[in-house]
BAMARSE-126613 format. One line per 8 residues: their letters; for each residue x, y, z of N, C-alpha, C. Coordinates in pm, 1 decimal. Example, Ala and Ser with C-alpha at 12.3 -4.5 7.8 and 13.67 -1.06 7.14 Angstrom:
// BAMARSE-126613
AS> 1319.0:-569.0:780.0:1230.0:-450.0:780.0:1320.0:-330.0:780.0  1285.0:-225.0:708.0:1367.0:-106.0:714.0:1290.0:3.0:787.0
END
This chain:
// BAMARSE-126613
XXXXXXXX> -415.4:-433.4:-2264.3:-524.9:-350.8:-2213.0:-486.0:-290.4:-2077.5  -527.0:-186.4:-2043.5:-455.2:-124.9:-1953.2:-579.2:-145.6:-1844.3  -480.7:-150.4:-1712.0:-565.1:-150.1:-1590.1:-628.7:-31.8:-1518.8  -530.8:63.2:-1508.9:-553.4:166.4:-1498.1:-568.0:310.4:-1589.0  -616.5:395.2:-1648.7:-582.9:477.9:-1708.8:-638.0:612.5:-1686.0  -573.8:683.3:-1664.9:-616.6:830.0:-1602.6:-550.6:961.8:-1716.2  -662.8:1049.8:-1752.8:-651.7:1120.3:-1852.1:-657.7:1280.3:-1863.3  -538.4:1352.3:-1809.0:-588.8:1489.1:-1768.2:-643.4:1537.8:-1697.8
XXXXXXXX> -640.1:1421.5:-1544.1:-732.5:1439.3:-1362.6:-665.0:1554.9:-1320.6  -752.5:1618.7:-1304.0:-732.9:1707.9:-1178.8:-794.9:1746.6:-1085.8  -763.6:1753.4:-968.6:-861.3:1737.5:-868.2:-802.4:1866.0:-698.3  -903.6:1911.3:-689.0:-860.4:2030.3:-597.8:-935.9:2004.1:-462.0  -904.1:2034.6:-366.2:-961.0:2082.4:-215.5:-930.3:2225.0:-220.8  -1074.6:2229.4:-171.2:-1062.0:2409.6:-155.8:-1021.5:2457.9:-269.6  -896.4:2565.0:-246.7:-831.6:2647.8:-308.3:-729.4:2552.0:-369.5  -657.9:2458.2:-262.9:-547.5:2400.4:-334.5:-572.5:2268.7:-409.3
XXXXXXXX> -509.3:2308.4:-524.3:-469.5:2172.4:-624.0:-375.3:2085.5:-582.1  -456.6:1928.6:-528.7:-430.4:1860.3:-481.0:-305.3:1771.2:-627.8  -394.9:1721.2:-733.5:-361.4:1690.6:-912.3:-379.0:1769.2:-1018.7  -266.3:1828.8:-1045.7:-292.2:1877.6:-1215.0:-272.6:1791.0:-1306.7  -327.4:1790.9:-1417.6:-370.2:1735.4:-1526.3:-230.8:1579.9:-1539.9  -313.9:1546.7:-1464.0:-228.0:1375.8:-1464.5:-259.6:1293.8:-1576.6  -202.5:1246.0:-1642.5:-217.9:1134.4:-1777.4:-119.5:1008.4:-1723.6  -155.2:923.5:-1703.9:-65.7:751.1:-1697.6:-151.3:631.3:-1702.8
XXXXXXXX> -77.0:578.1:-1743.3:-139.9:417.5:-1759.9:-39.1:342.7:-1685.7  -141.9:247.1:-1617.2:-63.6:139.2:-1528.1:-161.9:-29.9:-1598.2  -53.3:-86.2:-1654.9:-131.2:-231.2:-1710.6:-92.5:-348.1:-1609.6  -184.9:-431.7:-1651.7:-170.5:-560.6:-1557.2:-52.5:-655.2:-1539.5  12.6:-629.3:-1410.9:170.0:-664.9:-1379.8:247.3:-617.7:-1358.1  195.0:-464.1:-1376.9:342.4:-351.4:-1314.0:351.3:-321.6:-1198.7  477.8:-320.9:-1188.3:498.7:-282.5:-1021.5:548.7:-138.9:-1004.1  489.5:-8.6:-969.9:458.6:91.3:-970.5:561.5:179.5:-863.8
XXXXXXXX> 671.8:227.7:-866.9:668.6:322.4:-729.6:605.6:483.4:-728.6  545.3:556.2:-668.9:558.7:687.8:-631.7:639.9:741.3:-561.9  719.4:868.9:-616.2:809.3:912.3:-511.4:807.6:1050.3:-523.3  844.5:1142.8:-478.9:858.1:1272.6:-431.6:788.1:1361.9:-271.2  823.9:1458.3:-302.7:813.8:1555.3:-176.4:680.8:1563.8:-124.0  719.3:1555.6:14.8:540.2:1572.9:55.2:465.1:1679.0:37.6  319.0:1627.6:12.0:235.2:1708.1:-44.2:258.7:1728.0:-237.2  353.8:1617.2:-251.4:345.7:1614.1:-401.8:198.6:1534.2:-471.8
XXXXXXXX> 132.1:1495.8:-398.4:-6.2:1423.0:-457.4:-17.8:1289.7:-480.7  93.9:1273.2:-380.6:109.0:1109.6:-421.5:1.4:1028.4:-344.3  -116.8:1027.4:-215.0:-182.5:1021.2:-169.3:-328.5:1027.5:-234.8  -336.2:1134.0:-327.8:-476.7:1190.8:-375.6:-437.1:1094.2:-524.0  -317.4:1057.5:-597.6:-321.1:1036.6:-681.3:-368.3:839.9:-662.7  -353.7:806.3:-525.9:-386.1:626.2:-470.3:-513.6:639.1:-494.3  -551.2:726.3:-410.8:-692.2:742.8:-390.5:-800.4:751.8:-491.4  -723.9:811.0:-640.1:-812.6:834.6:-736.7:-819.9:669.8:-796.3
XXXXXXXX> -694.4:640.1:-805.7:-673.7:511.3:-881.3:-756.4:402.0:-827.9  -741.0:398.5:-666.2:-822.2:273.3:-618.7:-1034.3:344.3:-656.6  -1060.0:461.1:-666.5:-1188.7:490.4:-692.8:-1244.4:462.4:-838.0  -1126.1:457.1:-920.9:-1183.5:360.8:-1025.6:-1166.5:209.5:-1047.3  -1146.6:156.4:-947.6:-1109.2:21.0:-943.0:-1118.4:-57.0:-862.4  -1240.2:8.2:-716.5:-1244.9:-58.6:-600.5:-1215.8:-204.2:-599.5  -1302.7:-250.6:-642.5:-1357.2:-406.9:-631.5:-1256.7:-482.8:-671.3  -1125.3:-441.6:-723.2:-1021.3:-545.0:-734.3:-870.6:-504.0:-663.4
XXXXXXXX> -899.3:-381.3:-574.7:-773.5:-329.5:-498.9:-791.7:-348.6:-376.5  -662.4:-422.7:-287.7:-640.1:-387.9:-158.5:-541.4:-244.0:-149.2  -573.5:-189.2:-26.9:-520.1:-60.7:7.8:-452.3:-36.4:95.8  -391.4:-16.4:120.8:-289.0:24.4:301.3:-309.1:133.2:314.1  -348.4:190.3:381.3:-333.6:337.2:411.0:-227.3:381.6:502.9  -174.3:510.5:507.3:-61.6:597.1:567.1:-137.4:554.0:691.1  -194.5:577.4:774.2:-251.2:539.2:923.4:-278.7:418.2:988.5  -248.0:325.9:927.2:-237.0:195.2:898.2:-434.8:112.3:926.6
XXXXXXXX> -505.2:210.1:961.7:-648.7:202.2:1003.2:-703.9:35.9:1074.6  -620.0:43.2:1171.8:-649.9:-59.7:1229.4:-742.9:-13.6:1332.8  -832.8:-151.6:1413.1:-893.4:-161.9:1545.2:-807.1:-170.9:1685.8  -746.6:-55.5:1751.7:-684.2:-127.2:1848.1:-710.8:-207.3:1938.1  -845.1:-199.5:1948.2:-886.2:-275.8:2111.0:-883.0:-446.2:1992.4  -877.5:-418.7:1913.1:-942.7:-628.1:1830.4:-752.7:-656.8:1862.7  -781.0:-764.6:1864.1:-607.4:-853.0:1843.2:-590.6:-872.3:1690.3  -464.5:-895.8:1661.0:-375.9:-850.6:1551.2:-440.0:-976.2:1441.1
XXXXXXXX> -526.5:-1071.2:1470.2:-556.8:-1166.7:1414.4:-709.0:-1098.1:1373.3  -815.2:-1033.4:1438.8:-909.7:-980.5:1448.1:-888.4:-867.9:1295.1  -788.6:-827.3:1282.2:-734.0:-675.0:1231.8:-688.1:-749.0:1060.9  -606.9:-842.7:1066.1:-591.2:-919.5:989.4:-731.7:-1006.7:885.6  -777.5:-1036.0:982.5:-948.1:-1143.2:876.9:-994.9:-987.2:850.2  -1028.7:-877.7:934.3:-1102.4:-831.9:852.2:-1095.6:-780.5:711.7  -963.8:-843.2:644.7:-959.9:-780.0:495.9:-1050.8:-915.1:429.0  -1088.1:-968.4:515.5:-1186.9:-1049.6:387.1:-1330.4:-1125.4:421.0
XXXXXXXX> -1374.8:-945.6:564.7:-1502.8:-966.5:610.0:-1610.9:-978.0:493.9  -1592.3:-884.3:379.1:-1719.5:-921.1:261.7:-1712.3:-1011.7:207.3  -1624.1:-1118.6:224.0:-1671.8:-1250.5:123.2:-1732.1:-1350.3:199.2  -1790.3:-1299.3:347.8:-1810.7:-1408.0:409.6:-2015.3:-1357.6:503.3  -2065.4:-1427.4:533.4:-2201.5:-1401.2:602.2:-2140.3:-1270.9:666.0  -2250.5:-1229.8:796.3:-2240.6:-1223.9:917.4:-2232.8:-1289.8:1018.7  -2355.4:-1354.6:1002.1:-2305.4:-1499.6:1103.9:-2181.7:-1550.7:1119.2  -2082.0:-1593.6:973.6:-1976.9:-1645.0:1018.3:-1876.4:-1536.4:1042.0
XXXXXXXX> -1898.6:-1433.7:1044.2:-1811.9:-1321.9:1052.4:-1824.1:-1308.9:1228.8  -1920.3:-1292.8:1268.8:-1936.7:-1274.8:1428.5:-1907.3:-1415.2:1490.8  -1876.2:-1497.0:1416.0:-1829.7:-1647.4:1479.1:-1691.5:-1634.7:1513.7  -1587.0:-1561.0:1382.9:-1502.9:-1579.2:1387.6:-1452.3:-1427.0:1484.6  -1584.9:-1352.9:1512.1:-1543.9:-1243.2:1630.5:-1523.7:-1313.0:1753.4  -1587.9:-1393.4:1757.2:-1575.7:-1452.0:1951.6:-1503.3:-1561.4:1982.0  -1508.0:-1670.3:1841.3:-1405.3:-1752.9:1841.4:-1350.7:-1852.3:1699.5  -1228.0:-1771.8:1680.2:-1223.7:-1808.8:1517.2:-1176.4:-1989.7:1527.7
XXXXXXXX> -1231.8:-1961.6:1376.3:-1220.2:-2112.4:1372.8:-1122.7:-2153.2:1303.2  -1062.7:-2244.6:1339.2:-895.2:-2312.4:1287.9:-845.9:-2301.0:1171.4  -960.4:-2307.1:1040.3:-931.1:-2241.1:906.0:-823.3:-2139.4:924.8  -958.3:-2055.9:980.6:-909.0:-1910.1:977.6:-759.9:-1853.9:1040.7  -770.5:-1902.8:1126.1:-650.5:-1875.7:1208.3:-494.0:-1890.5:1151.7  -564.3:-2048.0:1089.9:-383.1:-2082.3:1005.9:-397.2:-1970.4:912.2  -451.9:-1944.1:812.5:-466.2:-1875.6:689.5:-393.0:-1703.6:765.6  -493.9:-1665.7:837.4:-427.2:-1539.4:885.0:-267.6:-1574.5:912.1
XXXXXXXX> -203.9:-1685.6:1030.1:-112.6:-1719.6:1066.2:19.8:-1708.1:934.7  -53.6:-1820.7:896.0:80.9:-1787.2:736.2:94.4:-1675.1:687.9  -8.3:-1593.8:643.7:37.8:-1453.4:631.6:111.7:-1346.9:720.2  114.5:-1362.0:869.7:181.3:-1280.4:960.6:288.0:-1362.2:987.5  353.0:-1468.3:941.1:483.6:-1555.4:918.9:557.9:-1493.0:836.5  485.6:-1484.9:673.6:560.0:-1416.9:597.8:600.3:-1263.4:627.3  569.1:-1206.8:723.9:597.7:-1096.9:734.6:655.5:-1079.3:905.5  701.3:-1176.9:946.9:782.8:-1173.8:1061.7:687.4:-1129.0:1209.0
XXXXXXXX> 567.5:-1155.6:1227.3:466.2:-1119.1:1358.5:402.3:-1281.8:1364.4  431.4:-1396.2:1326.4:328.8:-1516.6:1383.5:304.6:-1466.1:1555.2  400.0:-1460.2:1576.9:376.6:-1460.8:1748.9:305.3:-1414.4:1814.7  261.0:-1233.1:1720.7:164.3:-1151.7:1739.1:15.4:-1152.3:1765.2  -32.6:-1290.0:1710.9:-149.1:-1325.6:1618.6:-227.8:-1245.2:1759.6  -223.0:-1340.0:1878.7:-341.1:-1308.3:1974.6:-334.2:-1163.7:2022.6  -192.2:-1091.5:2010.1:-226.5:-943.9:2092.2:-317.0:-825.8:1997.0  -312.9:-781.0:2142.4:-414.6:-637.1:2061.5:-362.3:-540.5:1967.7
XXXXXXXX> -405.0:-500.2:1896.1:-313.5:-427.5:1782.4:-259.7:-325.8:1849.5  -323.9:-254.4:1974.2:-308.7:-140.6:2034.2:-120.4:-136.5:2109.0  -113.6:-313.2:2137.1:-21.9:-320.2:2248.8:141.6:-323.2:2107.8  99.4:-307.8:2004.6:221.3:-324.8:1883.2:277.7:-203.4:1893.7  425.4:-169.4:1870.0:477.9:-105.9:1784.8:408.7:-22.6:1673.0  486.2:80.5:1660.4:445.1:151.1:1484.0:464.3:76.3:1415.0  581.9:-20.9:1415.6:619.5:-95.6:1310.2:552.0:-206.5:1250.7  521.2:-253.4:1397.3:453.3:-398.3:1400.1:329.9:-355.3:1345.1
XXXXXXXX> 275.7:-272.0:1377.1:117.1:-198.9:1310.2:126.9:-198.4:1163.3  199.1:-146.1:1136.2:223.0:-133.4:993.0:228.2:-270.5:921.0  332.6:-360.3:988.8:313.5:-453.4:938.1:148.1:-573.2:951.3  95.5:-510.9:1024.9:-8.1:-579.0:1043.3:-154.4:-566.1:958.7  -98.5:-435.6:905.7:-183.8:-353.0:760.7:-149.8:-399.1:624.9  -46.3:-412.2:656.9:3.8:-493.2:530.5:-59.1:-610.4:514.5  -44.5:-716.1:611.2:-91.8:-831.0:612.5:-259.6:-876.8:581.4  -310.5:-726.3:652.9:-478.3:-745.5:639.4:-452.7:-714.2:486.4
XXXXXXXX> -380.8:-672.9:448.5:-439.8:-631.2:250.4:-393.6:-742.1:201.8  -264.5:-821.9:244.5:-201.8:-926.6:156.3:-355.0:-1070.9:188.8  -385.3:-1034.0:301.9:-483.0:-1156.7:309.5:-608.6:-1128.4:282.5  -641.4:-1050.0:202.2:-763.9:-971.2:144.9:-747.6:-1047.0:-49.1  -580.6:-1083.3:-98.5:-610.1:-1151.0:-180.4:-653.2:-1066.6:-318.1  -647.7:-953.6:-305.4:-692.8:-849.4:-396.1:-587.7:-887.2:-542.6  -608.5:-884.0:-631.9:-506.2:-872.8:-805.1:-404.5:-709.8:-776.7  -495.6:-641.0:-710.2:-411.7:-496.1:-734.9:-384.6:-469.8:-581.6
XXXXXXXX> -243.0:-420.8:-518.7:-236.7:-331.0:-443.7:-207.0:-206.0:-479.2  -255.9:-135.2:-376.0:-248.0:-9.5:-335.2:-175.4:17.9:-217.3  -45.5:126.4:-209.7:-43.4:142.4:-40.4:-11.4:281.0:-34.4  -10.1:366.4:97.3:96.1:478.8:57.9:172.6:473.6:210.9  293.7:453.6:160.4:405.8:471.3:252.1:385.1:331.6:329.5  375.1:220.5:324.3:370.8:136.1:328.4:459.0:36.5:475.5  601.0:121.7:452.4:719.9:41.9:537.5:779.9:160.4:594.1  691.8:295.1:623.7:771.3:414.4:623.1:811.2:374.0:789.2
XXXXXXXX> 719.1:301.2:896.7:783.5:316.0:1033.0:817.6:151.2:1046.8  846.4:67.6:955.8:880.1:-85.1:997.9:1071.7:8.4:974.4  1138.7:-115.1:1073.0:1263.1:-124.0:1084.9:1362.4:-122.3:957.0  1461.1:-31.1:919.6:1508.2:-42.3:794.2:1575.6:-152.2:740.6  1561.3:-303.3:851.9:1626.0:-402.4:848.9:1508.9:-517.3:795.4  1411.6:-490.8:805.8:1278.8:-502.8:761.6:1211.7:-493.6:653.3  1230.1:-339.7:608.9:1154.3:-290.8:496.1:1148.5:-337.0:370.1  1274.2:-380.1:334.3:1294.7:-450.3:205.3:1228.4:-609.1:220.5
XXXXXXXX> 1207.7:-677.2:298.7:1145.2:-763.5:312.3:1008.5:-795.9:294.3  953.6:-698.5:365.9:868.5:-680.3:349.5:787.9:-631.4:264.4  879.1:-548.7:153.4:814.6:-496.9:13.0:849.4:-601.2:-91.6  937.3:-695.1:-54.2:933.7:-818.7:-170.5:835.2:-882.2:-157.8  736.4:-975.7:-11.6:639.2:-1029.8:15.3:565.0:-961.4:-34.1  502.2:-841.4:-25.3:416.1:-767.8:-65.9:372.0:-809.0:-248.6  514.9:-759.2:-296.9:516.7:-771.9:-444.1:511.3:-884.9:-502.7  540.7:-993.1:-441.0:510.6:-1132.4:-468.5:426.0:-1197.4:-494.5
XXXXXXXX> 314.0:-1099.2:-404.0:164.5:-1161.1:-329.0:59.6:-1150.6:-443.2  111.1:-971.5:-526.8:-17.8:-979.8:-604.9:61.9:-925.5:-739.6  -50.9:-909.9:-847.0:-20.7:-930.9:-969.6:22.9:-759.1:-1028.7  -69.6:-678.3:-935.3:9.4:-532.4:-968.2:27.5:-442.0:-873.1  110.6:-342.7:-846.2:100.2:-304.5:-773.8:160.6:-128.9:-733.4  58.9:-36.2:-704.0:124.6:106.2:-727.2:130.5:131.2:-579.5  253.1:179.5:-535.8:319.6:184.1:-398.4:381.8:349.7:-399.6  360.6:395.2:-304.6:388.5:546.0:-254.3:546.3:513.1:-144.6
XXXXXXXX> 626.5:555.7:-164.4:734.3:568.2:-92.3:815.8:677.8:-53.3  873.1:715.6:88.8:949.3:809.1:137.5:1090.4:759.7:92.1  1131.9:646.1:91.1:1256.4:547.4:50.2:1293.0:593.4:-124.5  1320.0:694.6:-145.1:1416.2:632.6:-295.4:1483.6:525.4:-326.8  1521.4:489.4:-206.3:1654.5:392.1:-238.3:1585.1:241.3:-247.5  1452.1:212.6:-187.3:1386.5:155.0:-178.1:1285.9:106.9:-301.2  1267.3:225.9:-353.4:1198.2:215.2:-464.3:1272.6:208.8:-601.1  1364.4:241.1:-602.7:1464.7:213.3:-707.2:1552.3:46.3:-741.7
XXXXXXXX> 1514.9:0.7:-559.2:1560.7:-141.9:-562.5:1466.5:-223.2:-574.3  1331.6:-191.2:-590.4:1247.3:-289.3:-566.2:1133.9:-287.1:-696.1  1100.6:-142.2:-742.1:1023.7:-149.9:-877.9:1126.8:-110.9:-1008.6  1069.1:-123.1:-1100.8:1093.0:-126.2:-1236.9:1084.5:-45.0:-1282.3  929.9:12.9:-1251.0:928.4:145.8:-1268.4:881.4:245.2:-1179.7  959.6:379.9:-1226.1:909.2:507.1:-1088.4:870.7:616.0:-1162.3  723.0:666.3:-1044.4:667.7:818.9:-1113.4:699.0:884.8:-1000.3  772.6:984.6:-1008.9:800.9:1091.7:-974.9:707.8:1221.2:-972.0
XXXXXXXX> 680.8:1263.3:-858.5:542.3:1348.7:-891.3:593.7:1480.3:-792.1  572.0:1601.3:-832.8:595.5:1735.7:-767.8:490.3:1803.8:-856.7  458.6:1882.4:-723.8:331.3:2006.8:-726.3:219.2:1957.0:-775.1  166.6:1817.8:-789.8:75.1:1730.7:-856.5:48.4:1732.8:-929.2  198.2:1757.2:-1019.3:244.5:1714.5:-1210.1:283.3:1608.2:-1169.1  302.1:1489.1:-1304.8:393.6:1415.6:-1344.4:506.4:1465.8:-1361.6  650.0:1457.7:-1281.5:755.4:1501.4:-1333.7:813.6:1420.6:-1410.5  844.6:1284.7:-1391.9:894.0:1188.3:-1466.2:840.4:1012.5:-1441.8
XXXXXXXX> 815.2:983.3:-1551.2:762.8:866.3:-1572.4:881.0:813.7:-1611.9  961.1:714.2:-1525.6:1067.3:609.9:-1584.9:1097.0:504.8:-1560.9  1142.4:434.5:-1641.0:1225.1:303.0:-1599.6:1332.7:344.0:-1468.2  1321.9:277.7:-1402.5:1418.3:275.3:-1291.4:1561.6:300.2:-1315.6  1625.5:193.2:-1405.0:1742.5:239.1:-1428.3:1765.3:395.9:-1491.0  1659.3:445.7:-1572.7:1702.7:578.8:-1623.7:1679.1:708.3:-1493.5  1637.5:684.7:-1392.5:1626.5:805.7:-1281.5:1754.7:812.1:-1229.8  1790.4:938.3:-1322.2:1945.1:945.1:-1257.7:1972.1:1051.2:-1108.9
XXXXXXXX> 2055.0:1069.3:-1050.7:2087.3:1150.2:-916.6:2045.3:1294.0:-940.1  2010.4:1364.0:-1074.2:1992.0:1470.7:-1114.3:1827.1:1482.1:-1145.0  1809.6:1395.8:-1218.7:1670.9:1373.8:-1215.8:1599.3:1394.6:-1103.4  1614.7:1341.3:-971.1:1604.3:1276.3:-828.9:1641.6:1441.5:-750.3  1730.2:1507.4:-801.4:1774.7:1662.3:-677.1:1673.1:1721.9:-760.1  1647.8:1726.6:-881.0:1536.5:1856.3:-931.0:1375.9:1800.3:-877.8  1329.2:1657.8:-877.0:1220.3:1632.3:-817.6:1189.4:1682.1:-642.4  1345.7:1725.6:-605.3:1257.9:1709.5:-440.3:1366.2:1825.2:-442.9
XXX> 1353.4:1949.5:-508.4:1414.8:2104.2:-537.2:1346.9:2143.3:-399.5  1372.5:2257.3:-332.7:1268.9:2269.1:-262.3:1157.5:2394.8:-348.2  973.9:2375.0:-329.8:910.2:2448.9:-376.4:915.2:2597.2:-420.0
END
């Protein structure tokens, strides 16, 4: 049974066509890359997917949409402010409680920031930010991620690390990448998307170097 399935979407701003007539199925357990040229729709095409599927996707967004003034621990729980009161939510605003803290903690371990926990998100790096978006979705616990561009400003000594934790964490997952090389080493399978067609739906091993120069042709 498929998790996702999208059937001839298309979807415009304004004048411009953001998706033409997209058809794919994504089932439970695939690990997903997007790749092509910007402004290929790889953004509008997250966005559609997580709108039919809120309630079981975490998301990363390209801006990494953090709080700067909260500390990196603050930025982190809030991926799993709705499963909890208010009350204990404003408890754990003024002073979290030891649960919480380890739980966030192990997750910013696996991704190389424990140390981070108390600073302000503001005082991080791009990188460290990024990684700290990551972490609020991995500790949000979601079955599906979502991200777009995910590891585009973490360290290239980094990135692969950080997209294995990621993929580890949950059961499916459709990922937007600037990295070919990245996405070819890390999913199974890759959609390739220009002018917001499907150009190619493949197994990883079959995206050959030719395949790959006609997807990112210039317009």
């Amino acid at each position: 049974m498929a998790l996702f399935e999208l059937r001839d979407i298309s979807i415009s701003y304004g004048k411009t066509r953001a998706l033409e007539g997209i058809s794919l199925t994504v089932s439970p357990g695939q690990k997903v890359a997007l790749i092509g040229p910007s402004g290929a729709g790889k953004t509008t095409l997250l966005r559609t997917l997580y709108q039919t599927l809120p309630e079981r996707c975490a998301f990363i967004h390209q801006d990494y949409s953090l709080v700067p003034q909260l500390s990196v621990f603050h930025n982190v729980y809030a991926g799993r402010l709705d499963r909890h009161s208010t009350l204990y939510n404003l408890r754990n605003l003024v002073r979290p409680c030891k649960t919480e803290w380890k739980a966030v903690q192990q997750v910013l371990e696996r991704l190389g920031l424990p140390e981070k926990i108390s600073q302000k998100a503001a005082a991080l790096s791009g990188g460290q930010q990024q990684r700290v978006a990551v972490a609020r979705a991995l500790y949000q616990q979601s079955p599906v991620l979502l991200a777009d561009e995910p590891v585009a400003a973490v360290d290239p000594h980094q990135s692969g690390r950080v997209l294995e934790t990621m993929l580890a964490s949950v059961e499916t997952a459709v990922i937007a990448l600037h990295s070919v090389d990245l996405a070819l080493q890390f999913f199974p399978r890759i959609i390739g998307l220009r002018e917001g067609k499907v150009f190619f739906d493949l197994p990883a091993p079959k995206v050959t170097q030719t395949r790959l120069k006609d997807l990112f042709l210039p317009c």
